[in-house]
C-alpha positions as CSV (number, residue, x, y, z in Angstrom):
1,X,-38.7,12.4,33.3
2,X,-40.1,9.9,30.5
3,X,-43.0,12.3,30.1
4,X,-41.5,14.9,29.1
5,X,-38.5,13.5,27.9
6,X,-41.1,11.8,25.1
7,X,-43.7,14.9,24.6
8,X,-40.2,16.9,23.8
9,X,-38.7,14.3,21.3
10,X,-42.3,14.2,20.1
11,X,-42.7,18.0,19.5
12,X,-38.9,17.6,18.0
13,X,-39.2,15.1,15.3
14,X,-42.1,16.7,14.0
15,X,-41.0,20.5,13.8
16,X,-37.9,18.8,12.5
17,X,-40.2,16.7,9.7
18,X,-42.6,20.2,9.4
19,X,-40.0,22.4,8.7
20,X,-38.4,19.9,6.0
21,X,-41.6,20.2,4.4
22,X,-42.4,23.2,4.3
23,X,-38.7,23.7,2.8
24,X,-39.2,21.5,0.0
25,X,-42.7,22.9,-1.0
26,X,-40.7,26.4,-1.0
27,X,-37.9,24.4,-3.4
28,X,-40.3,23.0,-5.6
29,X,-39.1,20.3,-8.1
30,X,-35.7,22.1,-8.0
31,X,-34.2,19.6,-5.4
32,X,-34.7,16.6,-7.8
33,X,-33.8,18.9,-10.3
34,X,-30.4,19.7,-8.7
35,X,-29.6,15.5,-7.8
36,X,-30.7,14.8,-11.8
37,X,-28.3,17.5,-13.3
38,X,-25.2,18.4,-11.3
39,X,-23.9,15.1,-10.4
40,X,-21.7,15.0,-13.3
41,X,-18.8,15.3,-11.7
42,X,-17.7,13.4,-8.0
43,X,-17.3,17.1,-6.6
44,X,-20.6,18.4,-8.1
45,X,-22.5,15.3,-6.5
46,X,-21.0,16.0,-3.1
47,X,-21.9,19.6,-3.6
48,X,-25.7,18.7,-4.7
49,X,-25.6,16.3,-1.9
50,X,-24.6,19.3,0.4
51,X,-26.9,21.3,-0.7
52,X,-30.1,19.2,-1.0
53,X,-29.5,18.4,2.5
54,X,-29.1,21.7,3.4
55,X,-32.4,22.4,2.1
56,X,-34.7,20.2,3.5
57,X,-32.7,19.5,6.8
58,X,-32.2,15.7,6.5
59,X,-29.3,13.3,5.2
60,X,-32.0,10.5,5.4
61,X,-34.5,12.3,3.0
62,X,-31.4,13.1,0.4
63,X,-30.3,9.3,0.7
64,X,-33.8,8.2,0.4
65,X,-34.0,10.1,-3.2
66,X,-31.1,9.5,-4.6
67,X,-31.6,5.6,-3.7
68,X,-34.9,6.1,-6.0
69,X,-33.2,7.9,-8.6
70,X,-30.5,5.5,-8.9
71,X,-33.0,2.5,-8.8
72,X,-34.7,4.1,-12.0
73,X,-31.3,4.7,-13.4
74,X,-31.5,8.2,-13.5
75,X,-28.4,8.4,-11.5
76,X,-25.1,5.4,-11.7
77,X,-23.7,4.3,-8.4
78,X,-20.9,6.2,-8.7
79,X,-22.6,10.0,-8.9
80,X,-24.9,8.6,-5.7
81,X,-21.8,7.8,-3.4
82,X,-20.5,11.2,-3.6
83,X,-24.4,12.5,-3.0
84,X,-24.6,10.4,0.2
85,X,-21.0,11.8,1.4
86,X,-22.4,15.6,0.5
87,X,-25.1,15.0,2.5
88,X,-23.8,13.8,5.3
89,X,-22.0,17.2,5.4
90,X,-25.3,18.8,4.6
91,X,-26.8,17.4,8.2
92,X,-24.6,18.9,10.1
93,X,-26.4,22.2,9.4
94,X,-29.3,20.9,12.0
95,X,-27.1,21.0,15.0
96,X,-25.4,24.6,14.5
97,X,-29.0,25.5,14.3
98,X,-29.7,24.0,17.6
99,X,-25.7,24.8,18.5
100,X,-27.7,28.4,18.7
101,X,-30.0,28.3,21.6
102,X,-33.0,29.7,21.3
103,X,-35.5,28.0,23.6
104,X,-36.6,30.8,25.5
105,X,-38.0,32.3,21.4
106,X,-39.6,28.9,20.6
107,X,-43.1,29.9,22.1
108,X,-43.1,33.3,19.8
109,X,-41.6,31.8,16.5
110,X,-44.5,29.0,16.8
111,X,-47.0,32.1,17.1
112,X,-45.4,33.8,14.1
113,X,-45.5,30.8,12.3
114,X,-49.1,30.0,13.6
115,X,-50.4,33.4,12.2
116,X,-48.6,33.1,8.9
117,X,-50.5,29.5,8.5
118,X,-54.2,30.4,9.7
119,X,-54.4,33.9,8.8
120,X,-53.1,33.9,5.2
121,X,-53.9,31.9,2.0
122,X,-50.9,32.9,-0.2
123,X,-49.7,29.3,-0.4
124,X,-45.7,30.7,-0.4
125,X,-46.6,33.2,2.8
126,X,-48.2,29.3,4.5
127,X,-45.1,27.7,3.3
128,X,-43.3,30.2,4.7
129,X,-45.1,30.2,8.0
130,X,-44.7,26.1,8.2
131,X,-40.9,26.3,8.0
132,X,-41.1,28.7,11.5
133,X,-43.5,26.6,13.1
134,X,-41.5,23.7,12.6
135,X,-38.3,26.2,13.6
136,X,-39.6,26.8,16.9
137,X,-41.7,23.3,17.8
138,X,-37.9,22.1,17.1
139,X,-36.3,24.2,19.9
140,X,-39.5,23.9,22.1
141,X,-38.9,20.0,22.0
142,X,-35.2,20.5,22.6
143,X,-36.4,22.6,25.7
144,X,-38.7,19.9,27.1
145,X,-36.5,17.1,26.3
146,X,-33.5,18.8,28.1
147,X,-36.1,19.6,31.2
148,X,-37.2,16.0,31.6
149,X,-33.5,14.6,31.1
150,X,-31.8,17.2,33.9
151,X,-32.3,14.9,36.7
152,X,-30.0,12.0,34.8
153,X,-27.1,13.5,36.3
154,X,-27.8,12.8,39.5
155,X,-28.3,9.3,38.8
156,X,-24.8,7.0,39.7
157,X,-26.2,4.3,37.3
158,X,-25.8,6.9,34.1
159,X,-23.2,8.9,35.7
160,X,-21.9,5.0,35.6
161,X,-22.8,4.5,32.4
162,X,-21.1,7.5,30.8
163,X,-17.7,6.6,32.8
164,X,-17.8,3.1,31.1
165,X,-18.6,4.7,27.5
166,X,-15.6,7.6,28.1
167,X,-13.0,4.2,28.5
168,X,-14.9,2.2,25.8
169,X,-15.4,4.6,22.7
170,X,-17.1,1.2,21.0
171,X,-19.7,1.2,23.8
172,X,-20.2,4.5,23.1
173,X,-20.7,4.2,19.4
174,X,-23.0,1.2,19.5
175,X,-25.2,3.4,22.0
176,X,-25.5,6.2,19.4
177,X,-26.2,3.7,16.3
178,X,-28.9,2.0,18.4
179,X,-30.6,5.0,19.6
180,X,-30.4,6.7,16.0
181,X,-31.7,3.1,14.4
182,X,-35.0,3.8,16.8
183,X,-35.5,7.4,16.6
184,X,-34.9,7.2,12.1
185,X,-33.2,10.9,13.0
186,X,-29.5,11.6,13.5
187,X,-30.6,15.0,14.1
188,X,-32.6,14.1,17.2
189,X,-30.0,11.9,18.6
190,X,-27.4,14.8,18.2
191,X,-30.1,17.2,19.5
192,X,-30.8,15.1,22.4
193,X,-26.9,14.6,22.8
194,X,-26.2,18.5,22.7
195,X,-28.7,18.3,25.4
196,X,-26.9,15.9,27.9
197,X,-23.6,17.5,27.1
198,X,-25.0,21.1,27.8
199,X,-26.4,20.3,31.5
200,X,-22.6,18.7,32.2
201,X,-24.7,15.1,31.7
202,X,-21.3,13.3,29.9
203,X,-18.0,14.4,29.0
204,X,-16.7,15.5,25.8
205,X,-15.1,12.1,25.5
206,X,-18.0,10.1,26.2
207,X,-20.0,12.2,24.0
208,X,-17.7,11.9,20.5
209,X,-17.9,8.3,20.4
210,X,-22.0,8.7,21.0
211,X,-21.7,11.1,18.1
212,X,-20.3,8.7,15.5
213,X,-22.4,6.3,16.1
214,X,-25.3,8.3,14.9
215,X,-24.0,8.8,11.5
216,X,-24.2,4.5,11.5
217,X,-27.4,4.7,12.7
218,X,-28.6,7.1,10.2
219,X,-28.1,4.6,7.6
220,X,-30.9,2.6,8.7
221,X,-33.1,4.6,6.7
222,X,-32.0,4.3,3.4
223,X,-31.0,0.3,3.6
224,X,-35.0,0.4,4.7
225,X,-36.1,2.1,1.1
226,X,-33.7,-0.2,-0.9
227,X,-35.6,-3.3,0.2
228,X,-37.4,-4.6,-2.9
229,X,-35.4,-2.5,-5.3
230,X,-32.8,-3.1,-7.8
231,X,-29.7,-4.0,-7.3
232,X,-28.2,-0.5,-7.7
233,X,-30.4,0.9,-5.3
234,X,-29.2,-2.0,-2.8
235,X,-25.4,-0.7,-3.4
236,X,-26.6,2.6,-2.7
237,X,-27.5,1.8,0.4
238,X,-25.1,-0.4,1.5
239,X,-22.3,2.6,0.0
240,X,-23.9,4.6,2.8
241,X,-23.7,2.3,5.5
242,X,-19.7,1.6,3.9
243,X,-19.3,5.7,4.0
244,X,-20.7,5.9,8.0
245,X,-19.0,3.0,9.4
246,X,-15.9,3.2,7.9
247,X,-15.8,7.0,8.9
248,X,-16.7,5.8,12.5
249,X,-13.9,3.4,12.8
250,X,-11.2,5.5,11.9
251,X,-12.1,8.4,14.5
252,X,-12.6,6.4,16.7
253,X,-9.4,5.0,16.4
254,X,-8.1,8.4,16.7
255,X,-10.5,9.6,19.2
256,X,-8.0,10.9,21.4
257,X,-6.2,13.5,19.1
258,X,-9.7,14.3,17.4
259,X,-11.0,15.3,20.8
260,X,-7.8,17.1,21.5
261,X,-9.0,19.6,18.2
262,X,-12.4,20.1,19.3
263,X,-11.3,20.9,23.1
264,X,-8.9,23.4,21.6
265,X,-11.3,24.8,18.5
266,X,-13.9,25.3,21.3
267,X,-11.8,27.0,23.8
268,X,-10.3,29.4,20.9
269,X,-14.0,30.7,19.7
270,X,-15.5,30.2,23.6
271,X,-18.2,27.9,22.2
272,X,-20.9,27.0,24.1
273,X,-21.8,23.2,24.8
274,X,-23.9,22.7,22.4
275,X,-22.1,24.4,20.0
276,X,-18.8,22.1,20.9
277,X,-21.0,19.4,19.7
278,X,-22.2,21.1,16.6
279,X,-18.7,21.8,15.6
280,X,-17.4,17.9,16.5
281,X,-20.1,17.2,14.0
282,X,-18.6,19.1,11.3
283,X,-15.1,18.2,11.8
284,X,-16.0,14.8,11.9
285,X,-18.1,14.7,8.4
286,X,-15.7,17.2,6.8
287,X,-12.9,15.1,7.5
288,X,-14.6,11.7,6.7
289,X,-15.5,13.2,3.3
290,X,-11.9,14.6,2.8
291,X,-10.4,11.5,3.8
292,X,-12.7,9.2,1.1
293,X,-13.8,11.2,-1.6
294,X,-10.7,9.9,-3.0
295,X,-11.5,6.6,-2.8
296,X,-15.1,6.6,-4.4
297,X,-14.1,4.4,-7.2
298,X,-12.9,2.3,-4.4
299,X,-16.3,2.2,-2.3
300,X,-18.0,1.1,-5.5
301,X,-15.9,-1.6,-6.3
302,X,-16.3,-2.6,-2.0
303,X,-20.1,-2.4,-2.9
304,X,-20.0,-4.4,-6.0
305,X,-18.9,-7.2,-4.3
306,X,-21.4,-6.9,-1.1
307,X,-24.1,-7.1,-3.1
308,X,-23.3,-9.2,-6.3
309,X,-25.9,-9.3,-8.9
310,X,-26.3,-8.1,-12.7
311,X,-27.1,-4.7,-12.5
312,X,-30.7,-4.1,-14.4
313,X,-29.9,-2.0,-17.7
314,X,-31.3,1.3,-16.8
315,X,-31.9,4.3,-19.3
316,X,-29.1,6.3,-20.6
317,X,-30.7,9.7,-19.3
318,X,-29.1,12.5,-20.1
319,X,-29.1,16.2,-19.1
320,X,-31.0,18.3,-21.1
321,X,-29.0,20.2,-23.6
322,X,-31.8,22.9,-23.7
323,X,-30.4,25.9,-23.2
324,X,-32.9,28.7,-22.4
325,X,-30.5,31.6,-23.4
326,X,-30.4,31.0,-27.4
327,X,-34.0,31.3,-27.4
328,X,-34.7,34.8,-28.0
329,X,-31.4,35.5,-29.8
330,X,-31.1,32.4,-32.1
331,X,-34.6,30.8,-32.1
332,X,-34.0,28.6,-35.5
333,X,-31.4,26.9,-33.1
334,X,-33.6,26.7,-30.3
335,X,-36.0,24.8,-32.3
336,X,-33.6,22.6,-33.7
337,X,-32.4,21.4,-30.0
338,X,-36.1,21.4,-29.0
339,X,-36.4,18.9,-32.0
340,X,-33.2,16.7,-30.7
341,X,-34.6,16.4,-27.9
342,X,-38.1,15.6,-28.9
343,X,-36.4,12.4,-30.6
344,X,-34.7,11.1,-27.4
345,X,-38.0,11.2,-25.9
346,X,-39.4,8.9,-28.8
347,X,-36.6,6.9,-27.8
348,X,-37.4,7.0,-24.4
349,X,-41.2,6.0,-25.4
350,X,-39.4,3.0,-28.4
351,X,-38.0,1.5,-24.5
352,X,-41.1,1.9,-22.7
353,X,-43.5,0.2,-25.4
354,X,-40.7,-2.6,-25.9
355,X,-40.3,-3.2,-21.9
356,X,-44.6,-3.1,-21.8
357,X,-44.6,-6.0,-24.6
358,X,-42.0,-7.6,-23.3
359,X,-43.6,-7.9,-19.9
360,X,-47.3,-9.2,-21.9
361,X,-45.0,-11.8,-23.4
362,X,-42.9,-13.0,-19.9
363,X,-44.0,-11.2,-17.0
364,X,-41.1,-10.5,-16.2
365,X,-40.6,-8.2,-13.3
366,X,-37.3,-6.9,-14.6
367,X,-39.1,-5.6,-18.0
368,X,-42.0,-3.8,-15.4
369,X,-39.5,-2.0,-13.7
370,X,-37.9,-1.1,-16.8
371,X,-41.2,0.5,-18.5
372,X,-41.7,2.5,-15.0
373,X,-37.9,4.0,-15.2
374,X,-38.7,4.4,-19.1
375,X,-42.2,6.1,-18.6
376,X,-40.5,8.3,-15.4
377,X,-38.3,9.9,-18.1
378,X,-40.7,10.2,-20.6
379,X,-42.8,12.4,-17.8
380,X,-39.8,14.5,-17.3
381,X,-38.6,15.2,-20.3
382,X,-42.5,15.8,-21.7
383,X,-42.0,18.6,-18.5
384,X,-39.1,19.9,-19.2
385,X,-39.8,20.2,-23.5
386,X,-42.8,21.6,-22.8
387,X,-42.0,24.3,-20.7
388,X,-39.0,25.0,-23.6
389,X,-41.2,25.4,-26.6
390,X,-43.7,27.5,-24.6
391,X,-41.0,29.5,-24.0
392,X,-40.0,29.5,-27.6
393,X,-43.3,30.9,-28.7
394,X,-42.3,34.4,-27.5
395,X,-39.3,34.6,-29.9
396,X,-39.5,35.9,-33.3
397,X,-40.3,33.3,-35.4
398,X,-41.1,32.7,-39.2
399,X,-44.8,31.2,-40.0
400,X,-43.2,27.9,-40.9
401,X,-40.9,27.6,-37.4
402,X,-43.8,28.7,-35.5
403,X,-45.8,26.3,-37.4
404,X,-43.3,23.8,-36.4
405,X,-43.1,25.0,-32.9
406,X,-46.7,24.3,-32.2
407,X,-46.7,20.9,-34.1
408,X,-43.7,19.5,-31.9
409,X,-46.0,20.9,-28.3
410,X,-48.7,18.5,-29.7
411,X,-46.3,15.7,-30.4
412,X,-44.6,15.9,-27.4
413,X,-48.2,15.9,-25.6
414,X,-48.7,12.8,-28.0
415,X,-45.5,10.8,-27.0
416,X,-46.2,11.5,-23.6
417,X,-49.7,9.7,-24.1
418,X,-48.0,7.0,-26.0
419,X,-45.8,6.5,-23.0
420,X,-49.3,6.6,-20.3
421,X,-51.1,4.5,-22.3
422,X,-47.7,1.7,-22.1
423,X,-48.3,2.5,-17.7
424,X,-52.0,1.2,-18.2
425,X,-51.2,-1.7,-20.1
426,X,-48.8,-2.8,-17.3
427,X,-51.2,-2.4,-15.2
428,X,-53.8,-4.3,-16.9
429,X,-51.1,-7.1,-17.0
430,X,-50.8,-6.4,-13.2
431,X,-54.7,-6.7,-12.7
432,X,-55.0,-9.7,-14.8
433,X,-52.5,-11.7,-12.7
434,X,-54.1,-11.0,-9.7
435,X,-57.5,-12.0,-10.6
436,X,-56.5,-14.9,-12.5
437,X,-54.7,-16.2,-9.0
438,X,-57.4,-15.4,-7.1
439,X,-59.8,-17.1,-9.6
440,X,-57.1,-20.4,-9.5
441,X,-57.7,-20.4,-6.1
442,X,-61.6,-20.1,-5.5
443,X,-60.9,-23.0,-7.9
444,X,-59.0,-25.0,-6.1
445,X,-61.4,-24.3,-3.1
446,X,-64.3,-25.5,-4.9
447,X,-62.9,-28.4,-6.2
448,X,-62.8,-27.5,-9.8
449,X,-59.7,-27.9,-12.8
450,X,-59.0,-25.5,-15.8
451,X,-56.6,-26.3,-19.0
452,X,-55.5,-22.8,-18.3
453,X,-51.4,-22.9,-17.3
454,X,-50.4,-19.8,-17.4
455,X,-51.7,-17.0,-15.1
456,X,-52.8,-14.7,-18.6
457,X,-53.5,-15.8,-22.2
458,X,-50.6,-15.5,-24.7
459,X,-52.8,-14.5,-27.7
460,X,-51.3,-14.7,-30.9
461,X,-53.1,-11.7,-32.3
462,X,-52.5,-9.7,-29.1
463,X,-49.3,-10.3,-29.8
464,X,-49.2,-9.5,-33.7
465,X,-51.2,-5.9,-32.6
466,X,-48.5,-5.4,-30.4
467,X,-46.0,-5.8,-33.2
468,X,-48.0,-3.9,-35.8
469,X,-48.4,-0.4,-33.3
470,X,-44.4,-0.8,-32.5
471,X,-43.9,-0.6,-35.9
472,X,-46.0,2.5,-36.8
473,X,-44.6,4.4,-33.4
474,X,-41.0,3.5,-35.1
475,X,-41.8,4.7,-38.2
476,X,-43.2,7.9,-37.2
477,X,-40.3,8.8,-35.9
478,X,-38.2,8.2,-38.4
479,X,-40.8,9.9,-40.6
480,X,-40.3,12.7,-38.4
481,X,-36.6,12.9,-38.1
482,X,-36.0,12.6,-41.8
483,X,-39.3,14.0,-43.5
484,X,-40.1,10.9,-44.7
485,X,-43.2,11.1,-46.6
486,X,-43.6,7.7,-47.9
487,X,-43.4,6.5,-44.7
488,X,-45.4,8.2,-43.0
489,X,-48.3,7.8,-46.1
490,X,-47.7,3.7,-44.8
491,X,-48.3,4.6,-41.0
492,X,-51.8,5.7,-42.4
493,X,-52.1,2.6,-44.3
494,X,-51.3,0.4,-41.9
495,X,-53.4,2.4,-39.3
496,X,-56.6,0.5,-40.8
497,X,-55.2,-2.6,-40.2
498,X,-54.5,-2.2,-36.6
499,X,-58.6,-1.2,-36.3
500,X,-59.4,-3.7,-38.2
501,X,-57.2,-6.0,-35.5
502,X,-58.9,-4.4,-32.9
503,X,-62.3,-5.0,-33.8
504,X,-61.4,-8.6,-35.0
505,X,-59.9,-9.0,-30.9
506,X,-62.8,-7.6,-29.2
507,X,-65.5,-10.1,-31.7
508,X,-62.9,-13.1,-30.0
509,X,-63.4,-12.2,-26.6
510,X,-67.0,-12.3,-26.9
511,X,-67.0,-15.3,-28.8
512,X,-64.4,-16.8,-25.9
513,X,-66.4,-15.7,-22.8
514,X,-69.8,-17.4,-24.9
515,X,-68.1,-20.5,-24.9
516,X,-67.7,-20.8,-21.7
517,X,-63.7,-21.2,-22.1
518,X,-62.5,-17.7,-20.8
519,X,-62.0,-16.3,-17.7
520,X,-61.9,-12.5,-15.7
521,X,-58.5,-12.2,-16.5
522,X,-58.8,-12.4,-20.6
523,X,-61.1,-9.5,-20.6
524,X,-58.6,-7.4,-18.6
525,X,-56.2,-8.2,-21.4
526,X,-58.4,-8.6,-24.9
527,X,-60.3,-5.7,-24.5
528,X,-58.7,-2.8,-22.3
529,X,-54.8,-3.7,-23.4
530,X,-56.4,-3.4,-27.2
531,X,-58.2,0.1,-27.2
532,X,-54.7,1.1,-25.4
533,X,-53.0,0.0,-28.0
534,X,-55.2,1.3,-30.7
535,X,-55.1,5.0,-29.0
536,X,-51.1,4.4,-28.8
537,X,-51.3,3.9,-33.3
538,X,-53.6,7.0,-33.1
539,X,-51.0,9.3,-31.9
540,X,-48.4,8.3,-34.5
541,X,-51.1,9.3,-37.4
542,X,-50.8,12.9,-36.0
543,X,-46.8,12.8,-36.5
544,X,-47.1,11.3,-40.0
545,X,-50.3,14.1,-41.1
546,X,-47.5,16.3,-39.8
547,X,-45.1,15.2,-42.1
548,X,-47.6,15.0,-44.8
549,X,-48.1,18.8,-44.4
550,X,-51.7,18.1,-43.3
551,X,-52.8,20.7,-40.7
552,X,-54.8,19.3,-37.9
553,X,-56.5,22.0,-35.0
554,X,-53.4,24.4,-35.3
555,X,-55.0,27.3,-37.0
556,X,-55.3,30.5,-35.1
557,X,-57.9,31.1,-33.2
558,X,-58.5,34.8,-31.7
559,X,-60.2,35.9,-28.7
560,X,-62.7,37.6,-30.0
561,X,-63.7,34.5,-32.3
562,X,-65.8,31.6,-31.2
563,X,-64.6,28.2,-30.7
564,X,-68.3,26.4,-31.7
565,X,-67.8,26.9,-35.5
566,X,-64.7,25.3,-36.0
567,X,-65.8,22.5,-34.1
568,X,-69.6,22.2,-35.9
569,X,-67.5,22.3,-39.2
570,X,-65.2,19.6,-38.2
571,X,-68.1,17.3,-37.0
572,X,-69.6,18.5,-40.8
């Protein structure tokens, strides 16, 4: 019995976890896509909740990526309850797959999946061929599992057990939150329950109560990926585990009419067991959203109070305005919106190189996490802009918007570095704190002292470089924005100080680590966070030659015409 009962849950979870898989590779990037852009509305986030779930076949997966998205404030607490309620709607799919039994097919869907992985190497045709694999190692496990748990009936201590937990719906419904807690799969636990119910196992009114305990147990998973994150991603995940439990209470409280509608749906469309179960599933989520969508504000508030704590300020993302259908017809517009939104992303990039200099200055873990949400959204709108004016470059344009057009895919490319080159300084700070505390204690170990008191240098003219390449990445934006020449003729200007700075910072170190007073840690810090910053001023000069008219490695280059001249007369 526990041999099989494990190799089938085994085989199970991971044709349930394969297929997933192999249905987000087929999805791509449109699932994020779909969380990040129709949530604007409570109905649209329970419909992109739905359908995300749908997709990729688990309400734990959904949770787990909205709780990120919200936790880098691409999403507010709000639009990520009415996910979390789609998606437990969007689970229920699972069990009317298994509601139709097809265990006797499993053995030739995993062959036809088997040959569409080994003998292809289309990646889509092996995508294709995991999400069958996974289809029939699912019912295959169900098949096992249901073999080794047949002789369960005949034992009096579970047909005991199942008595107890058809008078006590609560001892029912802790059973199905514990066994869903250990398995991490509501899916498995209503599979294995579909199981039991199917071979006559437990009742209808034992197995309800079973059932809505899963959907508590479920939430096990997502208060698991909010450890360590910010506070909104804790509410979250504690509005999930509000959602569930609440949901469980209430039919449990009316367990006896609810099974009463299940009884008689089942006997109307002659369902089979398993089927009865898939259907209580449903009912039971449709009715649990019905009965609270209207009370999300509500849940919120509930959660605000749970977990009290000032909410980190996250990024004001916004959905693209982009709209792909202008392009060909009204370009000049086109490029004008791709220019909008090529100044948010400075914006974006203005956060992240405030929340990196920030974090030199305090090390505070509040401004990291800020520059990771800031250089996520640099890193998706850099995606999303690029893939516009690409697009863009097909239209008819003038020689001055296509000019344009390719200037603003090189600045985009450019804030985009900006925004990488903020990432490595964090992590320089990152690395330099580490090996200062593990320098402190071989210290301490050895017996020795150091005037150092902090664990990283606060240099004054670190700090002053920092200051000078905020200023220029400002400026170039407003140089941009406005065609500011003069300012951008001062970003050049004040591009030779910041070398000069650099050089200046690089001749201190030395002279630091040859006096014997430095550390590891200062060398992390003087010279790698330096040449970032240095690189960071370099990309602004190619906005401000931009608006200086200057033409930089945009001129047309044809097929037939090699690439070595222009580069010898450059170097020239």
């Amino acid at each position: 019995m526990i041999f099989l009962f494990l190799g089938g849950l085994g085989i199970f979870l991971f044709g349930m976890k394969y297929m997933g898989d192999g249905l987000q590779k087929t999805a791509g990037d449109s699932l994020r896509e779909i969380l990040n852009t129709f949530t604007s509305t409570p109905l649209r986030s329970v419909l992109a909740g739905l359908i995300v779930t749908a997709i990729i076949q688990s309400s734990s997966g959904t949770t787990v990526l909205t709780v990120g998205l919200v936790s880098v404030g691409f999403m507010s607490l709000r639009q990520a309850i009415g996910v979390i309620m789609g998606a437990n709607v969007g689970t229920t799919v699972t069990a009317f797959i298994i509601g139709f039994n097809l265990s006797a097919y499993a053995l030739p869907i995993m062959g036809v999946g088997s040959i569409m992985l080994f003998f292809f190497k289309r990646e889509k045709i092996n995508n294709i061929g995991q999400i069958i694999f996974g289809f029939g190692c699912l019912f295959y496990g169900l098949n096992l599992m249901g073999s080794g748990m047949a002789p369960l009936q005949e034992l009096p201590q579970f047909a005991d057990l199942m008595v107890d937990v058809s008078h006590q719906p609560i001892l029912g419904v802790g059973i199905g939150t514990l066994l869903t807690m250990v398995l991490q799969s509501s899916s498995a636990t209503i599979g294995i329950l579909q199981q039991l119910y199917t071979q006559g196992s437990l009742a209808i009114g034992a197995a309800l109560p079973i059932l809505f305990g899963d959907n508590i147990g479920t939430t096990i998973t997502a208060v698991i990926a909010a450890l360590g994150t910010s506070v909104a991603a804790k509410r979250t995940a504690a509005s999930h585990v509000v959602f569930n439990l609440v949901g469980a209470i209430i039919f449990t409280i009316l367990l006896s009419p609810f099974t009463s509608v299940v009884v008689a749906v089942s006997n109307t469309f002659g369902l089979n067991p398993a089927m009865q179960i898939a259907v209580a599933h449903g009912m039971f989520n449709v009715a649990n959203l019905m009965i609270q969508f209207w009370f999300i504000d509500k849940i919120e508030l509930l959660v605000r109070k749970i977990i009290p704590g000032k909410d980190r300020e996250g990024i004001d993302f916004k959905p693209s305005n982009l709209n792909e259908s202008i392009i060909q017809n009204s370009p000049t517009v086109a490029l004008n919106q791709a220019k909008i939104e090529l100044l948010q992303m400075g914006e974006y990039v203005v956060g992240a190189y405030e929340a990196t200099s920030a974090f030199y200055e305090k090390q505070d873990k509040v401004d990291r996490e800020n520059a990771d949400q800031y250089e996520t959204a640099i890193n998706d709108m850099d995606n999303r802009l690029t893939e516009y004016l690409v697009q863009l470059s097909s239209a008819e344009l003038s020689i001055a918007e296509s000019y344009e057009q390719t200037m603003m895919l090189e600045l985009t490319k450019d804030l985009e570095r900006i925004g990488d080159h903020c990432r490595n300084i964090v992590g320089y700070i990152d690395e330099a704190i580490r090996t200062e505390k593990k320098q402190k204690a071989k210290d301490k170990k050895e017996g020795k002292t150091s005037d150092r008191t902090t664990l990283i240098v606060s240099d004054e003219d670190l700090l002053e470089l920092f200051k000078k390449v905020a200023k220029n990445i400002k400026d170039s934006l407003i140089a941009f924005e406005n065609d500011d020449k003069e300012i951008a003729a001062h970003i050049l200007e004040r591009e030779e100080e910041i070398d000069e700075m650099v050089k200046h910072l690089r001749k201190k170190y030395i002279s630091i680590m040859n006096s014997g007073k430095g550390r590891a840690a200062d060398g992390i810090l003087f010279i790698d966070t330096a040449s970032n910053l240095e690189r960071m001023s370099d990309r602004t000069i190619h906005m401000a030659k931009y608006v200086l008219g200057e033409r930089y490695g945009t001129e047309t280059i044809t097929v037939e015409q090699s690439v070595n001249p222009i580069i010898q007369e450059a170097l020239d």
